[in-house]
C-alpha positions in Angstrom: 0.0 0.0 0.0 0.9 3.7 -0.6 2.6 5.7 2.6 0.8 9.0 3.4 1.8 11.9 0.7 2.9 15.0 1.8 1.5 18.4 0.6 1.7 19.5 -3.0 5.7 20.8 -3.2 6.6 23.7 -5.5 8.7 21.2 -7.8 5.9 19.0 -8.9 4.5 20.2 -12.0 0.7 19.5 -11.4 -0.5 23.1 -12.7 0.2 21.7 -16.0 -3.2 19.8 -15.9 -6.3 21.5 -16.0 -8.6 20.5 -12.9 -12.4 21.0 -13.2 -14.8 19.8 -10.2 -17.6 18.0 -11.5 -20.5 16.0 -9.7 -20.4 12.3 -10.3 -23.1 10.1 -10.1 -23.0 6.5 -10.6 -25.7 4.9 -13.1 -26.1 1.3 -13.0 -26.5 0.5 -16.2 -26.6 -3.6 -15.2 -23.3 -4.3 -17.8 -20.9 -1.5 -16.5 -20.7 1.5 -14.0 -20.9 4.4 -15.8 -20.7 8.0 -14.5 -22.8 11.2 -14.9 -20.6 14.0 -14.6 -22.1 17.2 -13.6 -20.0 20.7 -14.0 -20.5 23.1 -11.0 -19.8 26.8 -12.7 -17.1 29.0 -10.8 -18.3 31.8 -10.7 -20.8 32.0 -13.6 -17.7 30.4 -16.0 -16.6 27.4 -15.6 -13.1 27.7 -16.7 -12.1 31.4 -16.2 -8.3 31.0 -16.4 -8.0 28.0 -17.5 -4.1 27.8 -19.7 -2.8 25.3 -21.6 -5.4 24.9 -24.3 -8.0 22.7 -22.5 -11.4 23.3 -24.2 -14.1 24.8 -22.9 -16.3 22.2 -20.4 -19.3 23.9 -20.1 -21.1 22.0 -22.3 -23.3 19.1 -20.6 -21.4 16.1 -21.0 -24.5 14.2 -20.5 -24.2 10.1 -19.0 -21.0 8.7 -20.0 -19.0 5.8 -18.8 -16.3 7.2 -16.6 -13.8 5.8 -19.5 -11.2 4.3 -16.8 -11.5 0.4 -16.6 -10.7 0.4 -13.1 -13.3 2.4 -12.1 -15.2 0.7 -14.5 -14.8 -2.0 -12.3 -15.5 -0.8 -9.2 -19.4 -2.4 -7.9 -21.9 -0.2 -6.4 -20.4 0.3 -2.8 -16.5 0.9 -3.8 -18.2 3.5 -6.2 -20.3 5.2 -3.4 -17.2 5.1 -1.5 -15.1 7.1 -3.8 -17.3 9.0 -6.1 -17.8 12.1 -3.8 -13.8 12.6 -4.1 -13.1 12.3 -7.4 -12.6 15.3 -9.4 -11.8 16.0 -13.4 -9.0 16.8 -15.1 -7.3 17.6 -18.8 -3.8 15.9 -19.6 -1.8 18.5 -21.9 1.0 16.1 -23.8 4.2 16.7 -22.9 3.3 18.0 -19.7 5.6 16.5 -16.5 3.4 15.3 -13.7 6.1 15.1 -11.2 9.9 14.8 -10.9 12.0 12.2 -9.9 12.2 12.2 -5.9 9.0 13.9 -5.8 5.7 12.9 -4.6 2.6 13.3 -6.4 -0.1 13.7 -4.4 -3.2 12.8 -6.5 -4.0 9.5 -8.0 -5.1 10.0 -11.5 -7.4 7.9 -13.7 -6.7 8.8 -17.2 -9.9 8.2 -19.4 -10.7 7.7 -23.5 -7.2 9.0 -25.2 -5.1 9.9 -22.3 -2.0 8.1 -21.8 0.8 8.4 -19.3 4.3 7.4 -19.3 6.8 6.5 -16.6 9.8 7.4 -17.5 12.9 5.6 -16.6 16.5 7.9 -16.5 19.6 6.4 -16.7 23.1 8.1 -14.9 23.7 10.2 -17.7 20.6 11.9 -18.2 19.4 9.0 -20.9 15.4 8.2 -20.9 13.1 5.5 -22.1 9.7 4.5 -21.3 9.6 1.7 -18.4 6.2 1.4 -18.7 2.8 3.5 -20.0 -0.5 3.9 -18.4 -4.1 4.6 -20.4 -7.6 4.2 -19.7 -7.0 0.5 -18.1 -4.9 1.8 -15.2 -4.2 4.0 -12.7 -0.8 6.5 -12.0 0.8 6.9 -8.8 3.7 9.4 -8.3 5.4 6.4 -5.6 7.9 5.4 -8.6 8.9 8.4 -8.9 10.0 9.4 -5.1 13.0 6.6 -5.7 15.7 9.0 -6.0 17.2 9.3 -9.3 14.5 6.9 -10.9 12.3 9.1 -13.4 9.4 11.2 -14.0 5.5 11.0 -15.2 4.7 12.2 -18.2 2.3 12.7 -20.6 2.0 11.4 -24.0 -0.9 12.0 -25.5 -3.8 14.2 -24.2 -7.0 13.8 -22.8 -9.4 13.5 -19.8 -9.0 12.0 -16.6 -10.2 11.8 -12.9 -8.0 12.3 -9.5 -8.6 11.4 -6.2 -5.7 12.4 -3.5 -3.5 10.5 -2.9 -4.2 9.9 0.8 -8.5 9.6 0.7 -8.0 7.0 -1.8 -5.7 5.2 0.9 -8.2 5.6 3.7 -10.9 4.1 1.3 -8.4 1.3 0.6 -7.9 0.4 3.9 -11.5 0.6 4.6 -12.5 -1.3 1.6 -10.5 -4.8 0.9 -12.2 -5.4 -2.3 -11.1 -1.8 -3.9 -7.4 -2.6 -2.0 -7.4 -6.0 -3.9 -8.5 -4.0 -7.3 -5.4 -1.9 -6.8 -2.8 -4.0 -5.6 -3.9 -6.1 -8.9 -3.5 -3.1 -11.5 0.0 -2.4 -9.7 0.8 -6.6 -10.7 -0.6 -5.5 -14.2 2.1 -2.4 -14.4 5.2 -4.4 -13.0 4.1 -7.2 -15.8 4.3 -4.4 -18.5 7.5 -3.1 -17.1 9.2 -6.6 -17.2 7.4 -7.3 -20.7 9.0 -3.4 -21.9 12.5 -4.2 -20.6 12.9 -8.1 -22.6 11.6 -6.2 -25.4 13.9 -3.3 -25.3 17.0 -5.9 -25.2 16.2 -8.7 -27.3 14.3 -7.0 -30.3 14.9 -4.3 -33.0 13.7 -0.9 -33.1 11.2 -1.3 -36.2 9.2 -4.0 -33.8 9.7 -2.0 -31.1 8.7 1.0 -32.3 5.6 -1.2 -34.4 4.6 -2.4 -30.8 4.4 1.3 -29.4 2.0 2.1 -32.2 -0.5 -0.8 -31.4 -0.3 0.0 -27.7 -1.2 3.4 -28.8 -3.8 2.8 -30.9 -5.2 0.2 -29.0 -5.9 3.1 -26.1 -6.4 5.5 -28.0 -8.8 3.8 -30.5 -8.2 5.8 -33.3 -5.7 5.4 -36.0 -4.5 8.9 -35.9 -1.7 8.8 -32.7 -0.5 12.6 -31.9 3.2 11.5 -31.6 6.5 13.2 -32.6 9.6 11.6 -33.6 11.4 13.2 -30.8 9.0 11.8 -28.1 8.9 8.3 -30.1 12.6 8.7 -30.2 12.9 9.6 -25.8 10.3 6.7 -25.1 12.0 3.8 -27.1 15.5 5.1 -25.9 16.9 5.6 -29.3 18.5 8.0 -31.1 16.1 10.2 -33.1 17.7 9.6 -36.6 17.0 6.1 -35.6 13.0 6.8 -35.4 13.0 9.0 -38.2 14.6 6.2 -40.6 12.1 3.5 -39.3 9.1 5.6 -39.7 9.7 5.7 -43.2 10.3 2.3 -43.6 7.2 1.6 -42.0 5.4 4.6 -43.9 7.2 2.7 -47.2 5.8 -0.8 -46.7 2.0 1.1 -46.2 1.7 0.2 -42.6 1.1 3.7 -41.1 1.4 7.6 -42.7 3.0 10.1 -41.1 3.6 14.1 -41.0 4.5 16.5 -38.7 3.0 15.4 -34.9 1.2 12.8 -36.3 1.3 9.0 -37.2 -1.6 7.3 -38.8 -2.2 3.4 -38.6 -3.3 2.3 -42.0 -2.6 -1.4 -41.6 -3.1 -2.4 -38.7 -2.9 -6.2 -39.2 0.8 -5.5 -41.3 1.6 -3.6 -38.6 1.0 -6.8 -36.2 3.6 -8.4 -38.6 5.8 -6.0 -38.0 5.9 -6.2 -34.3 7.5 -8.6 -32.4 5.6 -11.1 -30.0 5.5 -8.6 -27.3 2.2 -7.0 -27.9 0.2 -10.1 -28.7 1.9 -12.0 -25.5 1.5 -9.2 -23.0 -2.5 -9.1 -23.5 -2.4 -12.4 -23.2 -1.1 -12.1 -19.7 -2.8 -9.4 -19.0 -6.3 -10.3 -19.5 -5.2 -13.7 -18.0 -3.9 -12.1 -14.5 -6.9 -9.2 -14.7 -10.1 -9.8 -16.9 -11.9 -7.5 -14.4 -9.6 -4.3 -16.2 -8.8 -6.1 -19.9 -11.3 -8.5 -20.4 -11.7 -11.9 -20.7 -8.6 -13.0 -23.4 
């Protein structure tokens, strides 16, 4: 279990998200939990200030699922027990959640697009993605307090939901079924990890970088990723020329299309060809070890 966070500190970076406090309601809808998400105005506008080009919310977002599979898969009672803390918020890309040695002191549910990276650092200021986090999991700045370890960041945009850090450890305690749920996605994370690291040493960069773009996609669930070669280049721990030559190999054999800040999947089956065994094996596992968050494989 998490150890109590300490108060926001100046060096973590979480003005760069956007946080709006919403009502949510659970809905029972019999197959899934879903949430209605109610804005409360701040003083007659609901974003006054807002930076870092989130959108407008005012609109009435109407009943949606809550987009997260964990909450997803919270029943009625761990949902009562943590709805009337959760709050929303807009992931910008590239923004830094929090430094290494630094603790993060909400828990953040990233919904729809949204996707997350830990990012490992190596002694000479080297980086590559140890492992990413979308809409099936959960981020937790604890990684990143090991000193010299990494840092949270974003990769691609989008909604998500926070709790802090230390409610959703008093629920926890209180609750051993919503413990059990989390202590499982943290299994799920440490698989990835250990999946991303045989990958990064046994395989080659073109099925590396073909198994980051299913990963995306798969979150994501479009075909259009908002990824630059640089960030492609920092999360696979490769040189940037590197990314940029396979790119348009992969762009040559009509897998994907690309152009500034944006990779398209066009074939997605070729691009399963193209990948090593990683992708296919880890959902394998995954859905294996958790069919509550990935489904039944």
């Amino acid at each position: 279990m998490r150890h109590t966070r300490p108060a926001l500190s100046a060096g973590c970076a979480t003005d760069l998200l956007i946080f709006i406090p919403w009502t949510t309601i659970p809905v029972d809808t019999g197959m899934v939990l879903c949430w209605s998400l109610s804005p409360r105005p701040i003083g007659g506008l609901l974003m006054s200030g807002a930076r870092d080009g989130a959108q407008d919310a005012g609109a009435t977002p109407g009943v949606t699922c809550s987009g997260n599979h964990v909450l997803d898969a919270l029943d009625a009672a761990q949902a009562a027990l943590i709805r009337p803390h959760l709050e929303a918020a807009a992931l910008t890309a590239g923004s830094i959640l929090c430094q290494t040695g630094q603790a993060l002191p909400w828990v953040l549910f990233p919904c729809a697009s949204a996707i997350v990276a830990l990012v490992a650092l190596d002694h000479g200021g080297r980086t590559a993605e140890a492992a990413s986090i979308g809409a099936e999991g959960v981020v937790d700045g604890d990684l990143t307090e090991l000193p010299g370890f990494g840092h949270l960041q974003v990769q691609i945009s989008g909604p998500a939901l926070r709790i802090k850090a230390e409610i959703l450890d008093g629920l926890a305690e209180a609750d051993p079924g919503l413990r059990a749920l989390l202590t499982l996605h943290t299994r799920t994370l440490l698989v990835r990890a250990l999946q991303a690291a045989v990958c990064a040493a046994l395989h080659p960069v073109e099925a590396r970088t073909s198994r980051w773009l299913l990963t995306a996609q798969d979150r994501t669930g479009q075909p259009d990723l908002p990824v630059t070669q640089e960030m492609l280049a920092e999360m696979l721990g490769v040189r940037r020329t590197t990314v940029t030559r396979v790119i348009s190999q992969l762009s040559d054999k009509g897998l994907i299309r690309h152009r500034r800040s944006l990779v398209t999947v066009i074939d997605r089956m070729g691009l399963e060809q193209a990948a090593c065994g990683c992708h296919a094996a880890l959902m394998r596992r995954l859905r294996h070890l958790a069919p509550r968050i990935y489904g039944v494989g």
